[in-house]
C-alpha angles and dihedrals in degrees: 000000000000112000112238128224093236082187096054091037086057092059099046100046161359107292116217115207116183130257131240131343098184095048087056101042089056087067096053115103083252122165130213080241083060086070099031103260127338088270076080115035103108085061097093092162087076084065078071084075099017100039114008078149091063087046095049091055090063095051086060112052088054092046084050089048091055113264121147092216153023134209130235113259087240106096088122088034104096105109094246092055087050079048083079096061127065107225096182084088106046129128108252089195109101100022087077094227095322091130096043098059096125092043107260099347114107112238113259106248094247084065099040086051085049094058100039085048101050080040098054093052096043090059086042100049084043089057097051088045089056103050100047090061085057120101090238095060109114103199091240106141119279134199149184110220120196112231121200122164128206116294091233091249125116127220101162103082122267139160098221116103094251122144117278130229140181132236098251086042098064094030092054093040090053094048091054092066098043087057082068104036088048084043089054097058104261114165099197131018126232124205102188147164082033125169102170120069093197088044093056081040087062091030090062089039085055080047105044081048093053101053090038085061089053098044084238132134116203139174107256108197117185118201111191120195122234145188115246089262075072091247132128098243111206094050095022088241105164117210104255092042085057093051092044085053099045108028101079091050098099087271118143100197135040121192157134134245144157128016094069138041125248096273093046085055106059102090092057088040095051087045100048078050090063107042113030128069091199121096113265128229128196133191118171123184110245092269137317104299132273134214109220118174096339091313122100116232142171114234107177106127130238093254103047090041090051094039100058087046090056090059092051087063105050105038093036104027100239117178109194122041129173138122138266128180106033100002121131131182092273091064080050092049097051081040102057089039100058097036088036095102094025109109125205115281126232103245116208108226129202107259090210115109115238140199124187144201126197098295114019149024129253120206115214097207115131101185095104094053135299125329097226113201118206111250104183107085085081114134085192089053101035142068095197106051083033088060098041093067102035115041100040111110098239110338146035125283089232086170086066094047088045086061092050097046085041095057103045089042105037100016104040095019098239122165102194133043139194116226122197121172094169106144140173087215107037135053111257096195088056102041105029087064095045084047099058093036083054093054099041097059080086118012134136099183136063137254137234107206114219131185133137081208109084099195082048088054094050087046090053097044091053077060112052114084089210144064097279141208105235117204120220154037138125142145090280113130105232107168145352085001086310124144122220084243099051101045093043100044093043087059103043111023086095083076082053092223124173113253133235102218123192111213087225131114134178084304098068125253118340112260112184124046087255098056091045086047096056097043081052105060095050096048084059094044095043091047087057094063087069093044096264107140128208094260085060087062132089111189112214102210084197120243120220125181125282109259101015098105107117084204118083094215109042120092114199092197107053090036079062094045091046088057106061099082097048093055096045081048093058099073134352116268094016102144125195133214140174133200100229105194094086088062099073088026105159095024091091084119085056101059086166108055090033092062089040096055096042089051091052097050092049101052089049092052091047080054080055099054089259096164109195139006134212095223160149111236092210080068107055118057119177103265097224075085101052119100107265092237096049093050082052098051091052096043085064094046091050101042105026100024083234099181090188086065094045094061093050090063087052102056092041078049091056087059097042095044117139098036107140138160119261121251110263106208115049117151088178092100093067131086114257104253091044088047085055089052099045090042092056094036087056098037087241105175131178110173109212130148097250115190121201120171091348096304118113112228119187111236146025090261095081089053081061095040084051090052101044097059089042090068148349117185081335088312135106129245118222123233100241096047086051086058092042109033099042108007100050096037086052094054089048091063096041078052097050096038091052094047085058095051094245100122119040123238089253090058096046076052094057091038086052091044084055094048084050091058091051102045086053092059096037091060095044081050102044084046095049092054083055082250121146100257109231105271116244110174146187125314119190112203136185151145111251125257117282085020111107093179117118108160090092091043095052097053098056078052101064093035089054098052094035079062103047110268123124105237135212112196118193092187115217134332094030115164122233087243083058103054090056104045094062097039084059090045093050093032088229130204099224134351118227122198131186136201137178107177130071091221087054094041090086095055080077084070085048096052086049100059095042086056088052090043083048091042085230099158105182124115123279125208116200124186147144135112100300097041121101144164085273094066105038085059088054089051091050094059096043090048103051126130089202123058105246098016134113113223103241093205108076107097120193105219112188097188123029080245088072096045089055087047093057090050102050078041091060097045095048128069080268096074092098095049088048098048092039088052086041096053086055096046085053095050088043085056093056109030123044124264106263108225120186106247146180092246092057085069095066125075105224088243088075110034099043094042128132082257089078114084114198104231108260096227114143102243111258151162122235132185119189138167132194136197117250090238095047097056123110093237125195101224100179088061085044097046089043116020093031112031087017094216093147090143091044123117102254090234100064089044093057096049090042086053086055103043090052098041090049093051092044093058091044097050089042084239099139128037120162106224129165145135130236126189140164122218141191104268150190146165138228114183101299097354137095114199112197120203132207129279094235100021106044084175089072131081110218100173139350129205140203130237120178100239126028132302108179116106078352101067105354133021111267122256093253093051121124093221116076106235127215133202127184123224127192139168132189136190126182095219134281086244093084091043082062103046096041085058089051095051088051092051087050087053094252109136098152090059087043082060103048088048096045101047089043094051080048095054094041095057084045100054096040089055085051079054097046092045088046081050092050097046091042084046089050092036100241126122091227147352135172128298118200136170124205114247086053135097102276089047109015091168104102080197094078084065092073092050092055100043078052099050097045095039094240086175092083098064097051094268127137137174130204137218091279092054096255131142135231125236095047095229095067124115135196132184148159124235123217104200093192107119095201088064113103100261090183 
């Protein structure tokens, strides 16, 4: 068949790439022997050799739904994800001598990942053979993308205990497998499910090798997965930081796929649309998942799936759509059909340059002033950090580095920072490497990487998690006839960093503008020749003491300050920058004319179009606040090297000597146990080796602990209300702070890492009083069997010993027997299991009921992506010691945080109040909410007696629509509920309500729109079945109300009268969504208000229209109204069964997972038509 162009397709047209593989698999009449045994079934890359028929049905079924493209069966087969099994004891049965291919020696895992991976894209690349000689083929593009998850090893820093890797093994371990996947015939390769930006980094570079080794050239797309804060949770990566990172590597494609469903999504995908100028691809799982009768599920349908990913495509401009966990061909179909004639969107990008560490973005835009870069983690400038790494007997003094990065970040609000690590006495290529890895593990800045040694600076920028600064290069020859550009760039251009360049040559460091100018330019011209663009470049224009120019007329600084625009002139997007400190070089005992001088030439050289600046902050002071005469007095020493001036600085220096900024971070003025508190809330360390009673402790914080239960207002704390009172309080507000996405995973680490610390020191103390230290206990973890996935696991491992508890960690694949049998044995205190997967999940129910066959009653703690109240209250039933009971005891614990909170919970005077909340958290998960409602109030006798008449209204579907101006709106709800202007004269909110009304209907803001309908009906109990419009013998949905409905609400199924409801919803348009968000980025709040409250109104008053409509169209003169997420139907589920019964969809409507609408002002509601029914 004909080989498509993915790229150009890209650009004509909506790529469809397929759904699950997994999902689809689990319904093949598939065997344990297909994998070689159950120790490997979740291993579905084997079916590749045992059952490629099985694979290629599935290939088919997608290609059949509509998608463009499917991906290789090879997510698991990198050699370092195969590292996890033991082949030695496969079952050879089913593989036909795979496994013997070098007699009785077991293949090494890099060629087993070869061969599954060639394998995987040969029945791929059959499949799609095979179809497209097929009548039904449509000649749309096909392709065969290449599919390779993470290698469960982590690059990018982090305090949990996860397996480490290096740069060339992944690299290597990921090039191995795109020899086969190249080899197999794939024609695009797909990174995906990723959680480490340096290991994709790696991840592309194993790519880019391979296909230089075969001559080939293909797409490489990367898909990250993300929470619905839009971050990458285990590193704190947020979206646009990753694609900053990632974008600039050689990859075609960015995108997000897995972990969430489409409407969780839309806050990472609107903000990929506005920043990065790479297609975007985007692959949800079908919903968030389900528990249902002890099995996790997705349940999200193919409409509103497809729906909400149309919408994607059309308001944020993605290219590629398709599905991942739970998705089927019908959620492709539905898929293909509604994106088929769509064709790709013009995003407009943001223009700025950006660089980026491992959480955040930094702009380099320096139109809004200067972008200052830190100067002082300089182990060349300063003692401290000099000190830190060289005088430390074998390590580094991190707590002394933590001040220095503390200080310029928090303290000066820097956002980028240049770290040196040169030194005479350590080794920079080791340290500078550990250094930025240390900062990094919780840093919300960038760095700019320094080094005169070039090997020192690669090694740096395999490190650094981010899009990096890079400083520096210049013309220098450095070795073999090299320059310092051209064996540094030629190195490190493929991270795509942004260069330092200093405008210097054989000749030394350039000295007048001409000279700088003409470096300059063929800098610029010499680092195109590896791909780096001018925007990649800032220019230093070279700063030199005032007053050391042997030649009278020569002026370093305004030769520096000339040469800026020509620079900038010479291409577009060429920057320039200076490291300032050499201009007052020898004036450190005049802080005040050194930071005057240095204000003054920089604001000249800002006037100038100077773009950035190496600095210290303390220096540089804006210069609307310097004396007049003394900002006269620099300006002619800068400009006109006036000595005489510059005398008279210094003599107005010499009386002001000794002027210095304070320092800004200072926890001494608090008490000692709230500096403990504040210290772990904001992950404050200071390593130091504390001694206290002869024993070594690691950190500060122990010297505070010491002195806070020494006294208190001359009186001593105990050691309990220390705990209670600051350290779990503390560890409340890290909790909280951490649910609501404001601290990142690696703070809570080094916050954990703090409480640690204190708890060591609080049981030697509370020993050494002859006191009963505070019992902590034994905590078995482990990943449940058949789940090979540890990262979760480990980190419940490093939070719980970081708090105090001794840990037993099983590691993966740990049978429930298991778990037991070593909690007995260490007579734990919990057990803690972990799951990623939906198909493992279960194996939690199964944990549950070997504790109660064991009569192991101790708590157990389940999490991981799949687990959910739901089954943890399945759990709980399976699991109890007494018939009929629920075991209080299973928490479901959605973040390693929590786990650690119910722990600390059991073991305090709070335990009962936590079991007893926790029992009810369980019941409400099995049994429905029971609102007090209306309907409670009526005996079924009455309600349900031959007095009520069903209306007799033919069933029907109605869409209708209203102008703004011609609503019947009701103004005293809009002037009070909505604008809320009770106390407002009449008059101005009249003419307020017309002036907005008017300008909502010009500017097409507001249009009611909405859809009413009545169907065949019935109840049972607590449920209402509803039955089609041409065909009353079939149940189309059925909803759930928390007390009964039948003979109450709704006649009952068995009734001989044919029953009716209405259901109706309204929006008032996404237009004004839209429009209200654009007057809050423009800073009106007052006009967002107005909109808003009007849209909410609107949708309000045109569903009391449509219910008037119904009750006129079943000829009653009311009925009752209800939506779900109140009282009567408290369930927002039921939304989603209305907006589907209804097809909300056409009107621009959708729903998420939640059950919430967009656009906000939107209602929905049932109608119950029985007169008898409590309307009040």
């Amino acid at each position: 068949m004909e080989r498509f162009d993915f790229l150009k397709t890209l650009k004509e047209r909506i790529v469809v790439l397929d759904g699950a593989m997994g999902t689809m698999l689990q319904s093949a009449d598939l065997k344990a022997a297909d994998y070689g045994g159950p120790d490997f079934s979740m291993l579905g890359d084997l079916l590749n050799i045992s059952r490629p028929e099985e694979i290629k049905k599935v290939h088919h079924a997608y290609l059949e739904a509509g998608a463009n493209a499917v991906e290789t069966n090879t997510f698991g087969s990198s050699a370092l994800r195969l590292k996890e099994y033991d082949f030695s004891g496969i079952d050879r049965a089913a593989f036909g001598g795979f496994f013997d291919q070098r007699g009785t020696k077991v293949l090494d895992n890099y060629s087993i990942s070869y061969i599954l991976s060639k394998k995987g894209a040969e029945i791929a690349r059959e499949s799609l053979e095979e179809y497209s000689g097929k009548s039904s083929y449509d000649g749309r593009p096909l392709f065969v993308v290449g599919s390779a998850g993470p290698s469960n090893h982590a690059l990018s820093p982090t305090e949990a205990d996860i397996q480490k890797g290096s740069w060339e093994l992944i690299e290597n371990n990921f090039y191995r497998q795109m020899l086969g996947l190249i080899d197999g015939g794939a024609d695009v390769i797909l990174f995906e499910t990723q959680q480490d930006v340096l290991e994709i980094k790696a991840a592309v570079a194993g790519a880019l090798r391979a296909m230089k080794e075969r001559a080939i050239k293909l797409p490489v797309m990367v898909q990250v997965t993300v929470d619905k804060h839009a971050r990458m949770q285990l590193f704190n990566t947020d979206i646009q930081a990753a694609a900053c990172a990632l974008q600039g590597l050689g990859i075609d494609v960015f995108g997000i796929n897995c972990s969430l469903g489409p409407g969780l999504m839309e806050k990472a995908v609107s903000e990929i649309s506005s920043f990065s100028h790479l297609p975007i691809s985007v692959l949800p799982n079908a919903g968030m998942p389900v528990s249902e009768n002890g099995r996790t599920v997705y349940k999200l349908s193919p409409t509103d799936f497809s729906v909400t990913l149309k919408k994607y495509v059309e308001n944020y401009g993605v290219n590629i759509v398709g599905g991942c966990c739970g998705t089927a061909p019908a959620h492709i179909k539905a898929l293909a059909d509604l994106v088929k004639n769509l064709k790709p969107l013009k995003r407009k990008i943001s223009a700025n340059t950006f660089i980026s560490g491992p959480q955040k973005i930094v702009p380099l835009d320096g139109k809004s002033g200067l972008i200052q870069i830190g100067e002082r983690l300089n182990a060349r400038g300063s003692k401290k950090v000099r000190e830190a790494v060289e005088n430390v007997p074998g390590g580094i003094d991190y707590n002394a580095l933590d001040d220095v990065v503390r200080d310029q970040i928090d303290g000066l609000g820097l956002n980028i920072l240049d770290v040196c690590m040169d030194s005479n006495v350590a080794d920079t290529k080791k340290i500078l490497p550990q250094v930025i890895q240390h900062i990094c593990s919780d840093f919300h800045g960038a760095l700019c990487i320094d080094s005169f040694d070039p090997e020192a600076l690669i090694a740096g920028v395999k490190a650094y998690p981010g899009r990096p600064m890079i400083n520096s290069i210049s013309l220098e020859d450095f070795e073999d006839g090299k320059s310092k550009l051209d064996i540094i760039v030629s190195k490190t251009a493929f991270f795509n960093p942004v260069y330092v360049a200093l405008s210097a040559d054989n000749s030394g460091p350039a000295v007048t503008a001409s000279e700088k100018i003409r470096i300059a330019g063929e800098i610029i011209r010499r680092c195109a020749g590896y791909g780096v663009k001018a925007d990649q470049l800032f220019i230093d224009i070279n700063a030199f003491p005032i007053g050391s120019e042997s030649d009278e007329d020569m002026n370093f600084a305004l030769e520096s300050l000339n040469a800026i625009s020509g620079i900038k002139n010479l291409a577009k997007g060429a920057r320039t920058i200076i490291g300032v400190s050499n201009l007052t070089n020898g004036l450190a005992r005049k802080p005040y004319m050194r930071k005057i001088l240095t204000s003054v030439f920089l604001d000249e050289a800002a006037k100038k179009g100077l773009d950035a600046v190496i600095v210290n902050p303390n220096h540089y002071i804006p210069v609307e606040s310097i004396d007049e005469r003394d900002y006269d007095l620099a300006r002619r020493v800068i400009l006109k090297k006036d000595m005489a001036a510059f005398a008279g600085l210094e003599n107005i220096a010499d009386m002001k000597k000794g002027i210095s900024s304070a320092p800004t971070l200072s926890y001494e003025s608090l008490a000692p146990a709230d500096r403990v508190r504040e210290k772990i809330i904001s992950a404050y360390r200071q390593r130091a080796d504390v001694k206290i009673n002869g024993k070594s402790y690691g950190d500060m914080i122990v010297s505070d602990a010491a002195a806070a239960l020494s006294s208190k207002q001359g009186k001593s704390i105990g050691a309990l209300e220390f705990i209670n009172d600051y350290l779990m309080t503390a560890m409340s507000e890290l909790g909280d702070r951490f649910s609501e996405g404001l601290i990142s995973l690696p703070h809570l680490l080094r916050s954990a890492d703090l409480m640690k610390q204190v708890m060591a020191w609080l049981e030697d103390h509370m020993k050494n009083e002859n006191m009963a230290p505070q019992k902590k206990g034994v905590v078995v973890i482990g990943t449940v069997y058949q789940d090979v996935h540890c990262i979760g696991k480990d980190l419940i491992k490093t939070l719980f010993e970081n708090y105090g508890y001794k840990v037993i960690d099983l590691g993966v694949q740990v049978p429930a027997s298991e778990f037991v049998k070593k909690a007995i044995a260490a007579k734990a205190l919990a057990i803690s299991a972990s799951a990623l997967l939906v198909q493992t999940s279960g194996h939690m129910i199964d944990l549950a009921r070997e504790m109660k066959k064991a009569k192991l009653d101790i708590p157990l703690l389940i999490g991981g992506a799949p687990v959910n109240t739901a089954l943890a209250a399945k759990a709980s039933q399976e699991g109890s010691l007494v018939e009929g009971e629920l075991k209080k005891d299973v928490f479901y614990c959605p973040s390693a945080m929590d786990g650690v909170n119910v722990l600390e919970r059991l073991l305090s005077k709070e335990k009962e109040a936590l079991l007893s909340a926790n029992l009810k958290k369980l019941k409400g998960a099995l049994t429905p909410r029971k609102g007090k409602t209306s309907g409670q109030k009526k005996s079924p006798a009455a309600a349900g007696s031959s007095a009520y008449e069903p209306p007799k209204v033919k069933a029907f579907r109605k869409v209708s629509a209203v102008d703004v101006d011609k609503l019947k709106i009701n103004f005293k709800h809009l002037k009070n509920l909505n604008w809320k202007m009770s106390k407002e004269n009449e008059a101005v909110f009249k003419a307020l309500a017309e002036d907005w009304i008017s300008k909502s209907k010009e500017n097409n803001w507001i249009e009611a729109r909405g859809i009413s309908a009545v169907f065949p009906c019935s109840a049972r109990g607590r449920k209402l079945f509803v039955y089609g419009i041409d065909n009353p013998g079939k149940k189309i949905a059925e909803l759930s109300f928390p007390a009964a409905v039948e003979n109450t609400w709704f006649l009952g199924a068995d009734s001989e009268k044919k029953d009716v409801c209405g259901f109706q919803i309204t929006t008032a348009g996404l237009a004004a969504e839209k429009a209200a968000a654009d007057f809050m980025a423009a800073g009106d709040s007052e006009s967002m208000l107005y909109l808003k409250g009007l849209a909410d109104r609107v949708a309000e008053d045109y569903a009391e229209t449509l219910h008037s409509e119904l009750n006129k169209a079943a000829g009653l003169e009311d009925s009752r109204r209800m939506s779900p997420g109140y009282p009567a139907i408290p369930d927002m589920e039921n939304n989603r069964i209305i907006y589907e019964l209804l097809d909300a969809a056409s009107i621009g409507i959708t729903v998420n997972e939640a059950g919430f609408f967009s656009p906000e002002s939107t209602t929905a509601a049932i109608i119950c038509f029985n007169p008898q029914n409590d309307n009040g």
